[in-house]
VMD Tcl script that builds the backbone (N, CA, C; Angstrom):
set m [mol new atoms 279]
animate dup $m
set s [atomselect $m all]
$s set {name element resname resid chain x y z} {
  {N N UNK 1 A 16.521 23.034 -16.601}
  {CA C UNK 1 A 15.178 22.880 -16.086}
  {C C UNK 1 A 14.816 21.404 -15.893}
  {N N UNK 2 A 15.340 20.819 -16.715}
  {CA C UNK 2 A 15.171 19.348 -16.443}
  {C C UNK 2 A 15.503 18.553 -14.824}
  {N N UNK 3 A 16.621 19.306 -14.602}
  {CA C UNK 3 A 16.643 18.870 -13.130}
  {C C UNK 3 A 15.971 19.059 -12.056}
  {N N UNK 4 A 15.490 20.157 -12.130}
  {CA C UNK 4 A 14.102 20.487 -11.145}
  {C C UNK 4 A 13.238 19.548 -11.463}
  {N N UNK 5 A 12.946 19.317 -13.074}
  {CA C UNK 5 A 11.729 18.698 -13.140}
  {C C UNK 5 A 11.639 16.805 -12.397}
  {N N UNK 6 A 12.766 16.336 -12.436}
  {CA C UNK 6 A 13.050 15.156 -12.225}
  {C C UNK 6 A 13.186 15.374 -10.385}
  {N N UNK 7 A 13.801 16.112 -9.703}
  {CA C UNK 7 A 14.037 16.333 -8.411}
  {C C UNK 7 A 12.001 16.766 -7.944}
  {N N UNK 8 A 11.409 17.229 -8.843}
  {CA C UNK 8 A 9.606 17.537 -8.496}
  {C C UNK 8 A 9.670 16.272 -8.754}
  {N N UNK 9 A 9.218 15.244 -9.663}
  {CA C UNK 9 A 8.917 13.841 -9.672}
  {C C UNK 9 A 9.297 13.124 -8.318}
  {N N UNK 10 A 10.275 12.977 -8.352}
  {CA C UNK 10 A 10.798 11.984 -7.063}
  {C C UNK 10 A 10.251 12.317 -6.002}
  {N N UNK 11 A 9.876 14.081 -5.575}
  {CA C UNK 11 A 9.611 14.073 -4.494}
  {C C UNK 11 A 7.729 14.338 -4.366}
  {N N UNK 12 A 7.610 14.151 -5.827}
  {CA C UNK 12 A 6.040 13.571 -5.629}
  {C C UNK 12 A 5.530 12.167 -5.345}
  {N N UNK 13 A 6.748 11.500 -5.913}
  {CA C UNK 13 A 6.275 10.210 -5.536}
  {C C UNK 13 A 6.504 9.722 -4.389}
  {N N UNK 14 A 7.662 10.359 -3.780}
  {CA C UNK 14 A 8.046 10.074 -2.310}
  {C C UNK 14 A 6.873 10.233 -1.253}
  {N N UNK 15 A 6.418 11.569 -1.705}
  {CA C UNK 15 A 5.343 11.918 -0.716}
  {C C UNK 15 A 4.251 11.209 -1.275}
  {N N UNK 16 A 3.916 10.491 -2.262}
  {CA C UNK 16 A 2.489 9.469 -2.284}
  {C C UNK 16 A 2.710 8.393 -1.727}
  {N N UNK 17 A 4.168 7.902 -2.160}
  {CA C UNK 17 A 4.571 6.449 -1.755}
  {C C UNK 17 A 4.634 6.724 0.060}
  {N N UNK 18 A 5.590 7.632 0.279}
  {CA C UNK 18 A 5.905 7.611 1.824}
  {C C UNK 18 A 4.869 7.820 2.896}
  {N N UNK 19 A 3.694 8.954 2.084}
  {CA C UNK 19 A 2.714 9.421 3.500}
  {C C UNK 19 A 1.426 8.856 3.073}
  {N N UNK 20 A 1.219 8.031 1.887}
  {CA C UNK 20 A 0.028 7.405 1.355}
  {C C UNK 20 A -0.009 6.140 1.617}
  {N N UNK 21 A 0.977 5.253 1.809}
  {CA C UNK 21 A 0.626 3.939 2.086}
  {C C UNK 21 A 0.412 3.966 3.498}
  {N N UNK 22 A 1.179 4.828 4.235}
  {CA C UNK 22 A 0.986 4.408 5.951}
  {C C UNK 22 A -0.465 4.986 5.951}
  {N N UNK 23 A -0.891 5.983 5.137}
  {CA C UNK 23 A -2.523 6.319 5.923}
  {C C UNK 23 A -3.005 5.267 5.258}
  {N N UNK 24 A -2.800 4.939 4.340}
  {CA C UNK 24 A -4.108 3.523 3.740}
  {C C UNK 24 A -3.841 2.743 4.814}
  {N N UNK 25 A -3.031 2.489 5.477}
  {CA C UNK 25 A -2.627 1.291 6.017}
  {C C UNK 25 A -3.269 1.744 7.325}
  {N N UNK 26 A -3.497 3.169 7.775}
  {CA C UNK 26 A -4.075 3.509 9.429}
  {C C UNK 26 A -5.699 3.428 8.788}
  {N N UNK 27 A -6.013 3.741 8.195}
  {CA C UNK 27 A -7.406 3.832 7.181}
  {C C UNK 27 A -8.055 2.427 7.506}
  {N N UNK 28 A -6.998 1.633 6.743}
  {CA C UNK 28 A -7.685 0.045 7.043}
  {C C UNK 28 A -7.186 -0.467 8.377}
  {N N UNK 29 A -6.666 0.092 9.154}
  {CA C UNK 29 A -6.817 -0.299 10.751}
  {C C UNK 29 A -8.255 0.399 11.357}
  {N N UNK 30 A -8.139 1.397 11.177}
  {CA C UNK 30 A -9.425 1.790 12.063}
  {C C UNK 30 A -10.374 1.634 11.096}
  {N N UNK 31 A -11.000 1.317 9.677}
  {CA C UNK 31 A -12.149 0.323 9.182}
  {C C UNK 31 A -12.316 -0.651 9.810}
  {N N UNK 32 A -10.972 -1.206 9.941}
  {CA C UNK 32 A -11.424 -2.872 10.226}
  {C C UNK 32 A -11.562 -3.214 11.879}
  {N N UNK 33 A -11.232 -2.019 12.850}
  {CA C UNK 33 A -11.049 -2.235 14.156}
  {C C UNK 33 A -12.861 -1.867 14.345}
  {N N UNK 34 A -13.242 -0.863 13.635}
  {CA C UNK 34 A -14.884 0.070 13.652}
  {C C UNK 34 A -15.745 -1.617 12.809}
  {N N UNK 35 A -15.479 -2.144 12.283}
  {CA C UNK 35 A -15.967 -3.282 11.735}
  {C C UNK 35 A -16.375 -4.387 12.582}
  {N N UNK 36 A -15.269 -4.348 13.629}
  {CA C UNK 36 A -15.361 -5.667 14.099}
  {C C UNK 36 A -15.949 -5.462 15.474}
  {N N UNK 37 A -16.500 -4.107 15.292}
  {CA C UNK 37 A -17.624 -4.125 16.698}
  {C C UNK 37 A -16.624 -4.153 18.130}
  {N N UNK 38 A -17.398 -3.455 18.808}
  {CA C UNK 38 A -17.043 -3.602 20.791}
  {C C UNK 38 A -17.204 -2.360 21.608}
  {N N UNK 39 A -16.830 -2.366 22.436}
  {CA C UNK 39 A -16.444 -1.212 23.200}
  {C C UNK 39 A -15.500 -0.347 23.049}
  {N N UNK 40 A -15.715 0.742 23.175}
  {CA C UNK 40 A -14.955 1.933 22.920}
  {C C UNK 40 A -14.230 2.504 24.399}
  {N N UNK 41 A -13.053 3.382 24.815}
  {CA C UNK 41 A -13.002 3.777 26.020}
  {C C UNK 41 A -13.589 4.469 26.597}
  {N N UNK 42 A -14.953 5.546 25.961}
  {CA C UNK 42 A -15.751 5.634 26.538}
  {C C UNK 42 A -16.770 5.423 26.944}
  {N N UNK 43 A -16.715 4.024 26.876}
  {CA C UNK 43 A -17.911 2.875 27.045}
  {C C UNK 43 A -19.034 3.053 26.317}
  {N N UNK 44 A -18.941 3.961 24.685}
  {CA C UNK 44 A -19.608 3.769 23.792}
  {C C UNK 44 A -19.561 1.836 23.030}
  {N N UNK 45 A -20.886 1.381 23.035}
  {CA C UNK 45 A -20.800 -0.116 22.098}
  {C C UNK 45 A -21.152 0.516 20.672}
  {N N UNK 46 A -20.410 -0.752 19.901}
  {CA C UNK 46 A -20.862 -0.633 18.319}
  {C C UNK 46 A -20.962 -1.929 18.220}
  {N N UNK 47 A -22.084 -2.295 16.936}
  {CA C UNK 47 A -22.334 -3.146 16.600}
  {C C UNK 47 A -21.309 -3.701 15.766}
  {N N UNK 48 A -20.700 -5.023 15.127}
  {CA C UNK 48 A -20.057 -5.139 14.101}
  {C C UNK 48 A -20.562 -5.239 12.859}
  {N N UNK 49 A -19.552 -4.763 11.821}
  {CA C UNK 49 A -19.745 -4.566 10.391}
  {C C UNK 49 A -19.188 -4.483 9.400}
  {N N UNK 50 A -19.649 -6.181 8.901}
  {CA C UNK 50 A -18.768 -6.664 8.010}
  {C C UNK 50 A -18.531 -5.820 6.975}
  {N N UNK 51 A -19.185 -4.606 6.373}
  {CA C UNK 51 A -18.819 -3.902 5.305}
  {C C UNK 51 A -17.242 -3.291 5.118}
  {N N UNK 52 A -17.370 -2.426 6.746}
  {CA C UNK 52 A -16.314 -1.776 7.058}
  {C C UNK 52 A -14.854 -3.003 7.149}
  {N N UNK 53 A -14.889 -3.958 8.036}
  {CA C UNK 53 A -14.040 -5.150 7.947}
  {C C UNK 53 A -14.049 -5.507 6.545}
  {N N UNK 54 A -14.121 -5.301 5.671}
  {CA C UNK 54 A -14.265 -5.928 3.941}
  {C C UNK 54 A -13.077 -4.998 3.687}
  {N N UNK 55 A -13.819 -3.276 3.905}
  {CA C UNK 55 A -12.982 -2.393 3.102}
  {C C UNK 55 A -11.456 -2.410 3.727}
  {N N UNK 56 A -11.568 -1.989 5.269}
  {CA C UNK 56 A -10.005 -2.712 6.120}
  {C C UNK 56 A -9.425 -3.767 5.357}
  {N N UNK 57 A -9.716 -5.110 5.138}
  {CA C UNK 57 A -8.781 -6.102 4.611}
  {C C UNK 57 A -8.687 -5.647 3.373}
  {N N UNK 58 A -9.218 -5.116 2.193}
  {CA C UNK 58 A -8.851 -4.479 1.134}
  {C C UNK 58 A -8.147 -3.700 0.875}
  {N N UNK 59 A -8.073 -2.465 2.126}
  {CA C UNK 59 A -7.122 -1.557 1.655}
  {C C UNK 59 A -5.566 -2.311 2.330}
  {N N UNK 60 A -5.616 -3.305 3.485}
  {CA C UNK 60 A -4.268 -3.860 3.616}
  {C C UNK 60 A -3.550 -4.801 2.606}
  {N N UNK 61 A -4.727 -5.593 1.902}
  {CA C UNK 61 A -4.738 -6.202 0.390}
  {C C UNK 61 A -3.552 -4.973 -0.819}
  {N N UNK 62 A -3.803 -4.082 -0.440}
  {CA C UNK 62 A -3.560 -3.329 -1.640}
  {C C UNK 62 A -2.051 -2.913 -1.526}
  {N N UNK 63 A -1.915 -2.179 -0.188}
  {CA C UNK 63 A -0.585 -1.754 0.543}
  {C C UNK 63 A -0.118 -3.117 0.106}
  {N N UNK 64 A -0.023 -4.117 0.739}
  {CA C UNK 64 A 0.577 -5.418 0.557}
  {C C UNK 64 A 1.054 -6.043 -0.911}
  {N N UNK 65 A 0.189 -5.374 -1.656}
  {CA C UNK 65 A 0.367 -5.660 -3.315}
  {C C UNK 65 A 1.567 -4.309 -3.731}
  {N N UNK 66 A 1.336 -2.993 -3.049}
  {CA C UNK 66 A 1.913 -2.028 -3.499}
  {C C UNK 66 A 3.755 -2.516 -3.076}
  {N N UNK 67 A 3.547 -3.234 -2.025}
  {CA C UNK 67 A 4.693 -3.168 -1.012}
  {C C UNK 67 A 5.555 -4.406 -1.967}
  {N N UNK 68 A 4.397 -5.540 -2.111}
  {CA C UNK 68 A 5.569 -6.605 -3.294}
  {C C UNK 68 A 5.838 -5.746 -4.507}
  {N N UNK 69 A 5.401 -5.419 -5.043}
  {CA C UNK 69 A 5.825 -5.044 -6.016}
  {C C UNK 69 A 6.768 -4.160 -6.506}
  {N N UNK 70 A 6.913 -3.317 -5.102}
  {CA C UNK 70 A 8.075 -2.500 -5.285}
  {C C UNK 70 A 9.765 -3.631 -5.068}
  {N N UNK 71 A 9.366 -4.324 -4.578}
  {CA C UNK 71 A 10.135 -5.329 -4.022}
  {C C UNK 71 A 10.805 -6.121 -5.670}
  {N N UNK 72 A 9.911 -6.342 -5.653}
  {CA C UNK 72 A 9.680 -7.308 -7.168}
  {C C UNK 72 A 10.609 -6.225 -8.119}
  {N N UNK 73 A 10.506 -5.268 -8.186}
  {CA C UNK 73 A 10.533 -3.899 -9.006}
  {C C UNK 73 A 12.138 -4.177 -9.236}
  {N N UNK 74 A 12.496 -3.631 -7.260}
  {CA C UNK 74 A 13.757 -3.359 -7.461}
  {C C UNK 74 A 14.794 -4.619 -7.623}
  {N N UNK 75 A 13.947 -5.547 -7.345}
  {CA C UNK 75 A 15.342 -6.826 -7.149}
  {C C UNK 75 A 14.972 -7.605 -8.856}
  {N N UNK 76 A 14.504 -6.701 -9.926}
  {CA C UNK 76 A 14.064 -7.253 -11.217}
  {C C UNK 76 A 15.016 -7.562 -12.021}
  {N N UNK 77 A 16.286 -7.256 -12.132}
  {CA C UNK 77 A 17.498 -8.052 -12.732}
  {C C UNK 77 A 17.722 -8.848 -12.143}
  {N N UNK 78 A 18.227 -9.038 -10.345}
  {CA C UNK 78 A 18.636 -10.329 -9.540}
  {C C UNK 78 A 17.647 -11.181 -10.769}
  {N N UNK 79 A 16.456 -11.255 -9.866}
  {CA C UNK 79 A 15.062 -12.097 -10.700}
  {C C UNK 79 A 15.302 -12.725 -12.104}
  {N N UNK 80 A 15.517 -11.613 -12.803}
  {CA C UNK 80 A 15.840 -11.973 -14.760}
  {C C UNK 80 A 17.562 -12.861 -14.488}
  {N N UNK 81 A 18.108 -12.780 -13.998}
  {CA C UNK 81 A 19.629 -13.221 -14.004}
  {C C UNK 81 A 19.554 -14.890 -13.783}
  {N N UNK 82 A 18.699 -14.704 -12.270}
  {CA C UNK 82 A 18.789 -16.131 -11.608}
  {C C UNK 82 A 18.074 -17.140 -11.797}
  {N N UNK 83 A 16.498 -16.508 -12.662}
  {CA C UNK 83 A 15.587 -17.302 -12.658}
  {C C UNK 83 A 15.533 -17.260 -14.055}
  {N N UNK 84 A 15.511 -16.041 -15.127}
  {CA C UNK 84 A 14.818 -16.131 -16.298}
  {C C UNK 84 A 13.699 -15.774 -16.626}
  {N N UNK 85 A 13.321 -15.126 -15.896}
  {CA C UNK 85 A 11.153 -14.339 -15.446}
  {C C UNK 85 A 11.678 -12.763 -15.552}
  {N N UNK 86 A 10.971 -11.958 -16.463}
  {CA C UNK 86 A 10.876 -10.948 -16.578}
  {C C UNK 86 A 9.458 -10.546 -16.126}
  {N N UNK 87 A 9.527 -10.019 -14.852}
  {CA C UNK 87 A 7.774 -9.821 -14.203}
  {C C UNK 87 A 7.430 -8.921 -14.894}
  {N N UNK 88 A 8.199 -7.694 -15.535}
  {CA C UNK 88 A 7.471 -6.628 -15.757}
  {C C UNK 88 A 7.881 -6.614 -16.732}
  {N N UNK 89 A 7.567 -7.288 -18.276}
  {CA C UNK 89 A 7.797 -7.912 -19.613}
  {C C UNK 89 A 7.485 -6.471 -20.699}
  {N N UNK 90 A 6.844 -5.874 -19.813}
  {CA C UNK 90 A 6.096 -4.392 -20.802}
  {C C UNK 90 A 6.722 -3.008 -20.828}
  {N N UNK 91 A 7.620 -3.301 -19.750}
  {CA C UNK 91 A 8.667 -1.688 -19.415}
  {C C UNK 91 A 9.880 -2.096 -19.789}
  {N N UNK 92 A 10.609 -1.669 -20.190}
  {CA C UNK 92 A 11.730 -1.658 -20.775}
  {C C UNK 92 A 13.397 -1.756 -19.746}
  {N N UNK 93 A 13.760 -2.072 -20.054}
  {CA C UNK 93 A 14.918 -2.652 -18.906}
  {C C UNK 93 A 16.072 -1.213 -18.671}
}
mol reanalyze $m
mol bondsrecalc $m
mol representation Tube
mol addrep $m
């Protein structure tokens, strides 16, 4: 049973990691495109609004943090070998 249970993990995280960052990432495109005011193609105008442009650069802020860190994650021995920095000092090797 253990193997199911580990094969359910992976493919929960796959599907948060894989189909959750690209919508945060379409999320904070169209915040920040609805933010920054103009014309629409059906020649609807909007005003701009910095609220919405706030939350857009935040949620690309975040993806961008999610995205180093996986980075950081996997290349974390190279890192400990070459440099001597254990980034993630609290999880166990």
């Amino acid at each position: 049973m253990t193997y199911f249970e580990s094969i359910f993990k992976v493919l929960v995280v796959g599907l948060i990691l894989g189909a959750g960052l690209p919508a945060l990432f379409a999320s904070g495109m169209l915040a920040y495109s609805f933010g920054a005011g103009g014309e629409e193609a059906d020649h609807a105008v909007h005003k701009p609004n910095p609220a919405l442009k706030f939350v857009g650069i935040v949620l690309f802020l975040f993806v961008a943090l999610v995205i180093v860190t996986a980075v950081a994650w996997i290349t974390r021995s190279t890192i400990i070998h070459h440099f001597g920095v254990d980034l993630f000092p609290m999880l166990k090797k």
